[in-house]
C-alpha positions in Angstrom: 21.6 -43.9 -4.1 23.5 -45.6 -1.0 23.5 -49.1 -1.1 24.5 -50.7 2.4 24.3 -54.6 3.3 22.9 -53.5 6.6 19.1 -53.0 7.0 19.3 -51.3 10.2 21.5 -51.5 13.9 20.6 -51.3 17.5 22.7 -50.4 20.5 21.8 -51.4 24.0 22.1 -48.3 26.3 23.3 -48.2 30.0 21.3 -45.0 29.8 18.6 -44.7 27.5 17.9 -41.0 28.4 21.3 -39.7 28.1 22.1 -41.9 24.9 19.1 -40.3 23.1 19.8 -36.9 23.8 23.5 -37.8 22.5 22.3 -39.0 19.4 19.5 -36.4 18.5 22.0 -34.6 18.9 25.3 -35.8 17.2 23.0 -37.2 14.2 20.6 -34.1 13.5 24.0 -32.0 11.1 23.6 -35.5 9.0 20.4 -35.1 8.3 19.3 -38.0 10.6 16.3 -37.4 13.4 13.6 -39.4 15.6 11.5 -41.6 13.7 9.9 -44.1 15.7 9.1 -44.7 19.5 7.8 -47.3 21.0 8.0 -50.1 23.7 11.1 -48.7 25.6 13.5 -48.3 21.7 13.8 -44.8 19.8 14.6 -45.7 16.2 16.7 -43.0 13.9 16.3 -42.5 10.3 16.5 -40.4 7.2 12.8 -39.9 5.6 11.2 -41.9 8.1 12.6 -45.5 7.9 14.4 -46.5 10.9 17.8 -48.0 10.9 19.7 -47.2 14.4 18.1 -48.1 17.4 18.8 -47.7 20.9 17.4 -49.4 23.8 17.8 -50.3 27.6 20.2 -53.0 28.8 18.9 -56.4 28.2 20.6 -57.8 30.4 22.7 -57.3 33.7 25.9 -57.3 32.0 28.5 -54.5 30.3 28.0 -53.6 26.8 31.6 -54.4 24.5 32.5 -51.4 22.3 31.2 -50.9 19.2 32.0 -49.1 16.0 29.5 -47.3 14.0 30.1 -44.6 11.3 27.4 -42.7 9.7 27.7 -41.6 6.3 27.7 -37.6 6.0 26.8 -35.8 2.7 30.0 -33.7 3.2 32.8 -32.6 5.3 31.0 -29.6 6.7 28.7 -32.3 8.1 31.1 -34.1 9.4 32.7 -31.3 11.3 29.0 -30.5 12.6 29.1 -33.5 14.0 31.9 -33.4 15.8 30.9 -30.1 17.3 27.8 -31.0 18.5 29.4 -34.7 20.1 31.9 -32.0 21.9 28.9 -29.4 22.7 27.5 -32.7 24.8 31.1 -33.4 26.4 31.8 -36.6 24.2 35.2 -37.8 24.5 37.5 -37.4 21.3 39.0 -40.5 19.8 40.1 -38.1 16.3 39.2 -35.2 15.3 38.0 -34.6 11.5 40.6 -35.3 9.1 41.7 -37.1 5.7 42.7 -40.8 6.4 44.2 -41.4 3.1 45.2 -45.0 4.6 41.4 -45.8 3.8 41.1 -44.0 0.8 42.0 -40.5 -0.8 39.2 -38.3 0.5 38.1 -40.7 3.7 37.2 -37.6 6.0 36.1 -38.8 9.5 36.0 -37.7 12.8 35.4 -40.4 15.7 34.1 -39.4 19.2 32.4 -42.1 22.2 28.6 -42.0 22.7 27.5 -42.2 26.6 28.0 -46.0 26.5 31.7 -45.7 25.2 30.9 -47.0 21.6 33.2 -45.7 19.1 30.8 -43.4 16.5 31.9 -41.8 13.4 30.6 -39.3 11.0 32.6 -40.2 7.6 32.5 -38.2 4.1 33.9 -40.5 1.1 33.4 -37.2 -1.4 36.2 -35.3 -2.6 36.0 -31.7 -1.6 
């Protein structure tokens, strides 16, 4: 069982459109799809609880980066990930790799959704 302090997350989109279709796509090798739509916010989950949204702008000012990594059941996942995020022309921060300056088996790969926040598929399972 995951245990995270976080309930759930929501990013403000420039672009709500293309942000979604990033997503469905980037998450969908993790196992994580469409759960919810409703009042101009798509929320993404695993078995139907939501917890990472994306909606419009709320106000007339830039977003800041982010960072968010999602948690992938292994490194295969991870590098399924990536593909897709380069299959929609994301720009590549790192490719999937060991970052033993985290920990041991830390396997990420970091790409930049439409908006330009830093996103992250991570494994923490040895191979």
């Amino acid at each position: 069982m995951i245990q995270v302090m976080l309930d759930h997350l929501s990013l403000q989109c420039a672009d709500l459109s293309s942000s979604s279709s990033f997503y469905d796509k980037v998450l969908a090798p993790l196992g994580v799809t469409r759960v919810m739509e409703f009042g101009g916010v798509i929320g993404y989950g695993v078995g139907g609880k939501p917890s990472f949204w994306l909606g419009p702008l709320a106000v007339d000012v830039p977003n800041r980066e982010i960072h968010v990594a999602f948690e992938a059941r292994d490194r295969p996942a991870v590098r399924a990930f990536f593909d897709a995020a380069l299959e929609s022309r994301a720009p590549v921060l790192h490719e999937p790799r060991l970052w033993p300056e985290y920990h041991e088996h830390y396997y990420g790969a970091f790409v930049r959704d439409p908006d330009g926040n830093n996103v992250e598929a991570v494994c923490h399972r040895a191979e």
